[in-house]
N, C-alpha and C positions, 0 to 999 in steps of 0.2 A: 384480446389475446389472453391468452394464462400466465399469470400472472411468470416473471421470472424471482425468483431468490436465492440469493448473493450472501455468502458467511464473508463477512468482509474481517482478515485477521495482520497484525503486525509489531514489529519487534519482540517476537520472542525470545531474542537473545539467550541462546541455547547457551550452554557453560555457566561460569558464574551468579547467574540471575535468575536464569530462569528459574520459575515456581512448577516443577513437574503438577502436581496437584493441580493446577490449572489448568495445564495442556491436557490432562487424561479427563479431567471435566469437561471438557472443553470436545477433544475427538468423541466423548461420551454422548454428548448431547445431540450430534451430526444427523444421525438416523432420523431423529424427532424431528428435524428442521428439515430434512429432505431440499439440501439447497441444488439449483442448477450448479452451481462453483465455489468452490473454496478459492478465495485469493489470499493470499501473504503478502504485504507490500514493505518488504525487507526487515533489515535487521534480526535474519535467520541466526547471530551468531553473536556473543561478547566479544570476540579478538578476533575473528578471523579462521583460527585452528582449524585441523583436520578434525580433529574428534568430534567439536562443535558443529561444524558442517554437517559431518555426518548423522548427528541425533537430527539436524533439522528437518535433511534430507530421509530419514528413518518416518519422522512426522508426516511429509509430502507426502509421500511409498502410501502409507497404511492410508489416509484421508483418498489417496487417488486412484485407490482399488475399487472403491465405491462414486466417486465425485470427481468429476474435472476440475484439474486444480490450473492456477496462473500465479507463478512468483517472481519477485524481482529483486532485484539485487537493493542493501542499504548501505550508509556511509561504513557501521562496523563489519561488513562484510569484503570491505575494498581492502587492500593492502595497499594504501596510499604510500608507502614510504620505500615502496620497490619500484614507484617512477615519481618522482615527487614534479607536480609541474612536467608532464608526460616525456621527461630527458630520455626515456626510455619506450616512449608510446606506450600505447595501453594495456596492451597485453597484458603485460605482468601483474596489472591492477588485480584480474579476474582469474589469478590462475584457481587458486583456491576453490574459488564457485565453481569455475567452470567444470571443475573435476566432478562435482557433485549433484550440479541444476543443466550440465550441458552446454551448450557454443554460445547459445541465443540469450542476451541480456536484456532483451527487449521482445518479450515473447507478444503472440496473440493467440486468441481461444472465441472459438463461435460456437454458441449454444442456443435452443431453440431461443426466439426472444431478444437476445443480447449478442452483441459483438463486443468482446474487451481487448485491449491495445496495453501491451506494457509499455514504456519509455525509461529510458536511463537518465536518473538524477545524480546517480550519484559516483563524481568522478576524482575524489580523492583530494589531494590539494592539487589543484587545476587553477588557472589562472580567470576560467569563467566560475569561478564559486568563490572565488576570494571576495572580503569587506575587509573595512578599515577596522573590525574587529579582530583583533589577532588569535583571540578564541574561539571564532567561527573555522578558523582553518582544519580541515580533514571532517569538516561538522556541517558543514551548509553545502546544496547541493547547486545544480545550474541544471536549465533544461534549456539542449541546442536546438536549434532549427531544424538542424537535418533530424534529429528526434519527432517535433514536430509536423515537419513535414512529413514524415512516413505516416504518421499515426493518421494524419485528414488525409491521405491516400486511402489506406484503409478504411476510415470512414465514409469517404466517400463511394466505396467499394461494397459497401452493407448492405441487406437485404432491408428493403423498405419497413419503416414502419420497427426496424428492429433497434432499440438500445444502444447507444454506442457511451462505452464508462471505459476512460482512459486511468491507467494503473503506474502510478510512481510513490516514491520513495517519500518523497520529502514533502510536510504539510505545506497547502497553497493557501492558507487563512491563518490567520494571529491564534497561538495558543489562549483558549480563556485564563491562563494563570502566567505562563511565559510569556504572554503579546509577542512572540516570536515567529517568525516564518520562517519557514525552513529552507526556503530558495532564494538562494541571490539574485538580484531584481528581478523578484516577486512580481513587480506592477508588467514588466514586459511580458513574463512569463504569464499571466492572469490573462491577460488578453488573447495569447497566441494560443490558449486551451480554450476560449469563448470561438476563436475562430477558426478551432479545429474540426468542432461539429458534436464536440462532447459533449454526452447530458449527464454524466454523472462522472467524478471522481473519487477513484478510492487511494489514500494514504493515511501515512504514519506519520511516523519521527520522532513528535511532542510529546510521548507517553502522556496523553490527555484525550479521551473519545470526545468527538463534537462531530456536527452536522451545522451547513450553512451551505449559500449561495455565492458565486461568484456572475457578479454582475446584474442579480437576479435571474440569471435564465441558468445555470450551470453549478446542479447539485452536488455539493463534496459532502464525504463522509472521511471523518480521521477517524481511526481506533485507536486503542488504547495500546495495552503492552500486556503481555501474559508473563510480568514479573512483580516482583515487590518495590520496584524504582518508576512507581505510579508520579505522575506531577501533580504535587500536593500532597502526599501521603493520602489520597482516595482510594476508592477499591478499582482494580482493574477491568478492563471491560475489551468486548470484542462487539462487533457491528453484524446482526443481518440487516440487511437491504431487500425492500419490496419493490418491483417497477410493474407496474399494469399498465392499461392504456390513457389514464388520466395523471395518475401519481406517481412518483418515486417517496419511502417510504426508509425511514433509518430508524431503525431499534438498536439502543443500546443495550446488552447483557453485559450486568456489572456481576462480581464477582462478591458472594456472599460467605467473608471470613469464617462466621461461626457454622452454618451446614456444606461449608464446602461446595458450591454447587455456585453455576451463573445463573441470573435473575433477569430477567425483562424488568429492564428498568424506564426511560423516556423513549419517546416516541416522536419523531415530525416528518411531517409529511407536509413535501413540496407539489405544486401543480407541475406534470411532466409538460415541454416545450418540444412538441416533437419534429423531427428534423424534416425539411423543406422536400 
């Protein structure tokens, strides 16, 4: 197969945070990397705002004139506090997005190669994302069944032989510096992605880029954040991904202070487990 390649990108937290300088480095370098897709896996936004939406949405536009793009909603992009515990259903969580990214919170995109599958993590203070930490509230996401279940429909629905890399919000591996996950139970959730038929996952959350396996068979990629609220005070970083017929392949491009510019920084590369 030829090879597919994946800009794998998230929390840019447009407003407050975000580092412009990284994002015009960043849509700069696109051409050169000729990816099949651009993904976003949330945290388009610091608060929620219209204005913020809109610069992210302004980022989607220009990337998806050249690139198909696939994004997904993050916890700062919810307006958790317009139905706290869904007293008011969901609706009103996504009015904000919705105005900006469309109806579909849980989009999909087929490209030669690859099938991607978004799924919704992120559902506010909900009663399935609570812990006994009380600061996880409006911060930790959950991933339902009925999420699941769509997404191995679709995968089971894929052209043979093609890729199937399910796209959420919230990291499903330990931060190397926060030991954090970003799903509440994690351990249920890991499984029900092993036996969805996914060989790759792309997220966020932890402003910390990593690559690992869940289970061994089922490669994640987290990215970083294209702001100055890196975990650890490191430089920031965004993910391409390589999948051929043997490998799945993650490069980190960290962000180099003094020339302004992203760097190919580590490199790992998984054996592909390709589907039945």
């Amino acid at each position: 197969m030829t090879p597919v390649v994946l800009v794998h990108l998230s929390d840019m937290h447009f407003g407050r945070d975000v580092d412009l300088a990284q994002v015009e480095a960043c849509e700069q370098m696109l051409p050169a990397i000729k990816p099949g897709a651009v993904v976003i896996s949330g945290d388009h936004s610091q608060r929620g705002r219209h204005g913020e939406l809109q610069m992210s949405r302004h980022f989607r536009d220009r990337v998806g004139r050249h690139t198909p793009t696939l994004v997904v909603p993050g916890n700062h992009d919810v307006r958790w506090w317009a139905s706290p515990f869904g007293i008011f259903g969901p609706r009103p969580l996504y009015t904000k997005y919705r105005t900006y990214f469309g109806e579909e919170l849980s989009p999909t995109l087929e490209i030669p190669g690859a099938v991607l599958a978004g799924a919704l993590t992120s559902h506010g203070v909900a009663p399935g994302s609570m812990t006994w930490n009380l600061n996880d509230m409006a911060v930790k996401g959950h991933l339902p069944g009925s999420e699941i279940e769509r997404v191995t429909r679709y995968f089971q629905a894929a052209p043979p032989g093609a890729a199937r890399v399910l796209v959420l919000h919230h990291n499903v591996l330990p931060g190397a510096i926060s030991r954090r996950m970003g799903l509440a139970h994690w351990r249920r959730a890991q499984r029900q992605i092993v036996a969805s038929g996914a060989e790759l996952v792309l997220c966020g959350h932890d402003h910390q880029e990593a690559s690992g396996q869940i289970d061994g068979t089922v490669v994640v990629s987290t990215a970083g954040t294209l702001t100055l609220r890196t975990r650890g005070g490191g430089p920031s970083a965004f993910n391409v991904i390589t999948i051929d017929d043997q490998s799945i392949s993650v490069l980190h491009m960290r962000w180099d202070r003094r020339q302004l510019q992203f760097k190919p920084s580590d490199l790992s590369r998984y054996g592909r487990l390709r589907p039945s």
